[in-house]
N, C-alpha and C positions, 0 to 999 in steps of 0.2 A: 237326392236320387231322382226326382218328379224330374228334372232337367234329361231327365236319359229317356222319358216313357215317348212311345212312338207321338201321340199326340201334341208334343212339344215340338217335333221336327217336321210336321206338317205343312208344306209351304203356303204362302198367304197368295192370294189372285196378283197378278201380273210379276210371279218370282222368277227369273232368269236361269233355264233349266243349264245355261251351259257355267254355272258359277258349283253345281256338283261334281264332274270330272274332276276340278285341283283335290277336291277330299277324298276322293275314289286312289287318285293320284298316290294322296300321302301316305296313305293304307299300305296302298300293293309295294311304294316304294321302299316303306319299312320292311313289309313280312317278305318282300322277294330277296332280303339278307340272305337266307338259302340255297340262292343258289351262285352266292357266292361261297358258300363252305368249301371248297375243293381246298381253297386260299388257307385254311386253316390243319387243312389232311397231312400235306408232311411234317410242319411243327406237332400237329398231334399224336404223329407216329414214333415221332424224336423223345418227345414227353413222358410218354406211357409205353415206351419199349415197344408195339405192338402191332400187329400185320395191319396193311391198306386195312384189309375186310373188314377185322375189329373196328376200325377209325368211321369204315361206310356205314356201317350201322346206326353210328349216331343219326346222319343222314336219313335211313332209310326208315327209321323209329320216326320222324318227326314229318315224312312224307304219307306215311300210315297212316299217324294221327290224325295229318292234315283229313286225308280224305273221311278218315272213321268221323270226326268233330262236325264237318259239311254236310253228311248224311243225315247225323243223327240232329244235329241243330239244326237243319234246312228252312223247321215249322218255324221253329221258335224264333230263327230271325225275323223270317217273316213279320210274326206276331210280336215280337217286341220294338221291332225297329232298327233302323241302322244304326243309330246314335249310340244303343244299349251294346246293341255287337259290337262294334267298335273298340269302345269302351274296355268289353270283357276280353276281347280278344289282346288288345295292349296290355292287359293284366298279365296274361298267359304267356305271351312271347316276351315280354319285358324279363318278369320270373323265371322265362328258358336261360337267358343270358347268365343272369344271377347266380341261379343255381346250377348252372355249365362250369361256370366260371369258379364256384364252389369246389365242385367235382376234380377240375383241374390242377387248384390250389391242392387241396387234400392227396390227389395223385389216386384219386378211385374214378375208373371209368365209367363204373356202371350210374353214378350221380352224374356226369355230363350224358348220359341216355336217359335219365329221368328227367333231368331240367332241359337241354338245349330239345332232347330226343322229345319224350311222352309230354311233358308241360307247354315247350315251345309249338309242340305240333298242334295240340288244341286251338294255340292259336292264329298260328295259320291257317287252321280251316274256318272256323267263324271270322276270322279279318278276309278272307278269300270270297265268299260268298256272300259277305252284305254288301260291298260295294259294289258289284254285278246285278244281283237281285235292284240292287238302288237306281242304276243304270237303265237297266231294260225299260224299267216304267217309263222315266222320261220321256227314251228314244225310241218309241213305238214305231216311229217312223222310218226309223233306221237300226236296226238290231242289232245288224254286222258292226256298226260304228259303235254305238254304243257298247259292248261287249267289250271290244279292241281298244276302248278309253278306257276300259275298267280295269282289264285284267294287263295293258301292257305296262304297267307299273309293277308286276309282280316279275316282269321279264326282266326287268330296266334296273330294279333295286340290286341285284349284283353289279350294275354298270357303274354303282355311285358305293358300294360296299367294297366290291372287289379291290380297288386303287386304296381307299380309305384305309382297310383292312390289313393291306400290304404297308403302308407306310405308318398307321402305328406299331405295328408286327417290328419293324423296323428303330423307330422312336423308341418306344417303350424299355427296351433294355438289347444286351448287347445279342442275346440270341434271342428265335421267333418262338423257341420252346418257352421261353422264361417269360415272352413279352404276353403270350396268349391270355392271362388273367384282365390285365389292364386292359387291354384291347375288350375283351368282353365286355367289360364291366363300360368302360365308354360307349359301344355303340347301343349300350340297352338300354343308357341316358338318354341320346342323341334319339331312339326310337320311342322310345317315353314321350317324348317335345312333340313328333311329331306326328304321332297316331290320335295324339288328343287335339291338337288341332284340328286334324280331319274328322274326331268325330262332332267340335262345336261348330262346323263351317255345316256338313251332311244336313239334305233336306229330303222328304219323298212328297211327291205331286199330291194335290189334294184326291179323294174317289171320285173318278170322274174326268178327270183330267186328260187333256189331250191338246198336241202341239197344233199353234191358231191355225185354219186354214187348213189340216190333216185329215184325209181320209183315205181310210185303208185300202188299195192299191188294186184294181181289178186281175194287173198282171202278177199269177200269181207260181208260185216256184212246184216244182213235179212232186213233191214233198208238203205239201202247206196245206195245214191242217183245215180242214173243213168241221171242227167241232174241238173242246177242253177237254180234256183226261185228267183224273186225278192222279197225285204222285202214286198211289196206294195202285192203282190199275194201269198206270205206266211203265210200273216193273215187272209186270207178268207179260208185255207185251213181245213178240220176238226184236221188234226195233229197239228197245232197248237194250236186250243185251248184244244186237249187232251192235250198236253206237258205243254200249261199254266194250265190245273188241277191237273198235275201230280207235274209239281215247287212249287205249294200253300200249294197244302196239305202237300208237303214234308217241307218246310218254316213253315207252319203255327203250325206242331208241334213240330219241333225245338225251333223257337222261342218262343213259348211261355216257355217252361226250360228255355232256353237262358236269357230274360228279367228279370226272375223273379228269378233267379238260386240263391243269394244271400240271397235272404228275405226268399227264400224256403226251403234253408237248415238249415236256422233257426229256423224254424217254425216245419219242420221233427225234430229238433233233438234242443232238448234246450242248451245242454252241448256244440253247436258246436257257438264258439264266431265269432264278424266281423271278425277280421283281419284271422281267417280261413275259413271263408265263400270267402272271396277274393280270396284266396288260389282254393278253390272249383271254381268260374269264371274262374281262371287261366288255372286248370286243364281239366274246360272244354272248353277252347279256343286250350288248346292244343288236346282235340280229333277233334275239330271242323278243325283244320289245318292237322292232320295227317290222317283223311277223305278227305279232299280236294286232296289231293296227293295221297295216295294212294289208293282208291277206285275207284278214277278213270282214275287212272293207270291200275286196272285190266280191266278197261272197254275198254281199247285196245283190253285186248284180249278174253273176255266173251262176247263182244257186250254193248250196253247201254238198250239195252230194259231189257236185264236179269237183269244188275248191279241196275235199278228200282226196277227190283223187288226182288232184296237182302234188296235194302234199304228199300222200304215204306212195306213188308212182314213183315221181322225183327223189323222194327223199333214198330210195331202195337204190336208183341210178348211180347218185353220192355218194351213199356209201359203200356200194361195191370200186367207186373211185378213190376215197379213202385208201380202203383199204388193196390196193393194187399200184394207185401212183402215187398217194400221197407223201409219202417218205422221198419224192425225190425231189421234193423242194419245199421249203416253209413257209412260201405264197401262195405255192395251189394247196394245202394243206389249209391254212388257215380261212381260204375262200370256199372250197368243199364243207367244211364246216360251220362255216356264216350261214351258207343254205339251207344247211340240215335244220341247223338253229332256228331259222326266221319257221320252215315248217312245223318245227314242234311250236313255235309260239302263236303261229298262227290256228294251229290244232286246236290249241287251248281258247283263244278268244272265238272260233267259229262255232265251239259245241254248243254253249248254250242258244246261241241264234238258231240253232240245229236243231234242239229241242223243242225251242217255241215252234218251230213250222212242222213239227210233228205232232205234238201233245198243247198246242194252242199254250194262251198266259195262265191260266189258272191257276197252275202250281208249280210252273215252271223253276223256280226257286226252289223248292224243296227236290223237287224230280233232280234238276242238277247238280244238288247235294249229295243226293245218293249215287249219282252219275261216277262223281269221284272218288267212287271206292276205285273205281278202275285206274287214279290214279296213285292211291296206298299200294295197291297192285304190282302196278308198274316201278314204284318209287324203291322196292325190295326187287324187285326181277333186273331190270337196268342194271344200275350198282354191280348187284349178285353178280350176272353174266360177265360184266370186264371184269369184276376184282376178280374174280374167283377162280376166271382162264388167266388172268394176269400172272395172279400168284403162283398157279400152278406152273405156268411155265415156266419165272423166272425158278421155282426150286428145281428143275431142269436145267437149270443155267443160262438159258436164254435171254437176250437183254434185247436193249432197244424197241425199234416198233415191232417185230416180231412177237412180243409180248401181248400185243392187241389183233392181229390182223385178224384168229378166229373169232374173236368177238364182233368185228367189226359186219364178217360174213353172215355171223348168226341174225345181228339185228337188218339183215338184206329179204331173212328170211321172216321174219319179224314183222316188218311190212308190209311183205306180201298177205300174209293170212289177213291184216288191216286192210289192202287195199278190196280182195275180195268179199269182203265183210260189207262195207261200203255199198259196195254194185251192186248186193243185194236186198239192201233200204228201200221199202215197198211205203209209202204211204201206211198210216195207223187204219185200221177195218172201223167201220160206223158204230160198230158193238160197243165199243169202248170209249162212245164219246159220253157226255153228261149233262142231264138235263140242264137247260138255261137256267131254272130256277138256281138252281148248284152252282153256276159261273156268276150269275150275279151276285147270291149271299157272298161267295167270296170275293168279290168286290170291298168287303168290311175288312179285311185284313188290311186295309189300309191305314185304318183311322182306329179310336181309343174302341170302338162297340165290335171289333172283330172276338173278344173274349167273350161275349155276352150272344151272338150271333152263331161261335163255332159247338153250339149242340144242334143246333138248328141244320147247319151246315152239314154235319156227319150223317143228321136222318136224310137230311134228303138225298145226298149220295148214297146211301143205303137202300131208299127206294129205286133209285138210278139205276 
């Protein structure tokens, strides 16, 4: 077990920061499985006799977790390391599969909501947040980049799940109801291999550490922190809970395409069959990952308050397009969508950059943790709103894209509350910054003395 403690993953002087990205990589590409699930919605409906909604749920259980496991673990990765997270997190999402796959053999649902749902979600929230937290240190330099390295792996992993998924869904036996066991049970192997790769490759910068030649930037963003905040005084502040209505709304109308992206281009378009609807998930996990990256990439150099408001402005434009032309062909359809997609993923890799220029590095990690409740939040509200108008209209008898179009309107308005939310991100007040002494003992969360430093730590933020 000493192989997992943070002081074992301590890089040695002249370690090559850009040889962390492929382990950050292997993480997010494992646990962004996820958002490949849609792939598994109508065999699971076929399965277990049982509405979309029942089926979202698993879904929406394991988007919950996600964020409740990222809050509450924020410190502890911190303080234990990435290696450790890592590690615990492949525990958790490996055993979702397992006992998914359990659930589904046995033909009781509520055991695929405990294993894929409540167990796999724990770990996606610690495999979500150490490789980002790992990130950030590095690339001081560059936040927006590094952020976008971290987290577009968790966009991407449906782009390599989704096709995979479909075609042992396929292999496996003659229907996708029957094949759903096997298929489990292989990709939790296949995520086994490669999460523990990523956590023996992960390293974090020695304290003190900084790229040769780097100093931090005179030109500085209308947002950018002039002082550290602790997580514990960052959630009383109003900018955090604008940034958490700005995360939700941005989440909440991604995800719902997202979850539902497979049954719905079905539904838009009759001629478009499964094994191209998977095609369609794929293609939207690849905007979801090339948003990750590069949107918030520019938000190095446009700032994060504007790059919000490219995202949730635009995104509100689209899908009022959606839902008005989309149905009248399967090209502007699936390109209205690709956009929507690249903004939610770019949502997700710009917030933590977001937060350093607000609440400084200090505990930017843990702050971000908590950040993603707003995306358990969102992970039950999304979902909710399509299935839930879905269903009801189709027991009205309603078919095809009519099914979605008042969803599609709601999350227009969705938006909007996000985009206003945004414009009004004021800089953090001076009150709430924290003594130097405070930013430097937490310096020790780097190395093996942050457990022996963190009482010290708590007084002085106390006298703070």
């Amino acid at each position: 077990m000493k192989l997992l403690d943070r002081a074992r993953t301590i890089a040695p002087p002249g370690y090559p920061r850009w040889l962390v990205p492929p382990a950050a990589l292997a993480v997010h590409l494992s646990i962004g499985q996820v958002y490949a699930f849609s792939v598994f919605k109508n065999p699971l409906v076929e399965r277990f006799d049982a509405s979309h909604t029942q089926i979202a749920v698993i879904f929406s259980i394991a988007i919950v977790m996600l964020g409740l496991s990222a809050a509450v673990g924020g410190r502890w990765v911190d303080r234990a390391g990435p290696r450790k997270a890592i590690a615990l997190s492949a525990c958790f999402w490996v055993s979702g599969f397992l006992i998914g796959a359990l659930g589904v053999s046995l033909g009781q649902l509520w055991v695929v909501y405990l294993g894929y749902g409540f167990i796999g979600g724990m770990g996606l929230g610690i495999g979500y947040i150490a490789p980002v937290s790992t990130l950030i240190k590095w690339f001081p330099d560059r936040p927006g980049l590094a952020t976008g390295l971290a987290i577009m792996g968790f966009g991407g992993g449906a782009m390599v799940a989704s096709p995979l998924s479909a075609t042992l869904l396929k292999a496996y036996a003659p229907t996708e109801a029957e094949a759903i066991v096997p298929t489990m049970l292989t990709l939790g192997a296949i995520y086994a291999v490669i999460m523990t790769l990523g956590a023996i490759v992960v390293r974090v910068p020695a304290p003190g550490w900084k790229p040769a030649g780097w100093t931090p930037s005179a030109r500085a963003i209308s947002t950018q922190a002039k002082g550290d905040v602790t997580a514990t005084r960052a959630i009383r502040t109003p900018q955090f809970s604008l940034l958490w209505i700005v995360l939700f709304t941005n989440v909440t109308a991604g995800i719902g395409i997202l979850e539902q992206a497979s049954p719905m281009i079905q539904d838009f378009f009759s001629s478009v069959t499964p094994q191209a609807a998977a095609g369609f998930v794929g293609l939207l996990s690849l905007a979801n990952l090339s948003g990750r990256l590069g949107w918030s990439t520019l938000s190095d150099r446009i700032g994060r308050k504007r790059a919000y408001m490219l995202y949730l402005g635009t995104g509100a434009v689209l899908y009022t397009g959606v839902a008005t032309l989309g149905g009248s062909s399967v090209a502007l359809f699936v390109v209205l969508t690709f956009f929507i997609l690249t903004f939610y993923g770019g949502g997700f890799a710009t917030i933590p950059a977001y937060l350093q220029d607000l609440f400084g590095r200090l505990e930017v990690g843990a702050i971000h943790g908590r950040l993603l409740t707003a995306w358990s939040a969102a992970g039950v509200a999304g979902p909710l709103i399509v299935n839930a108008i879905a269903d009801s209209r189709s027991a009205q008898g309603v078919t095809g894209q009519a099914l979605y179009i008042p969803s599609l309107l709601v999350m227009v308005g969705v938006l909007a509350i996000g985009f206003t939310a945004n414009l009004l991100v004021r800089p953090v007040d001076a009150r709430h910054h924290v003594a130097a002494t405070t930013a430097a003992a937490q310096g020790h969360a780097d190395d093996a003395t942050y457990a022996r430093t963190e009482p010290q730590l708590a007084a002085t933020t106390s006298e703070a």
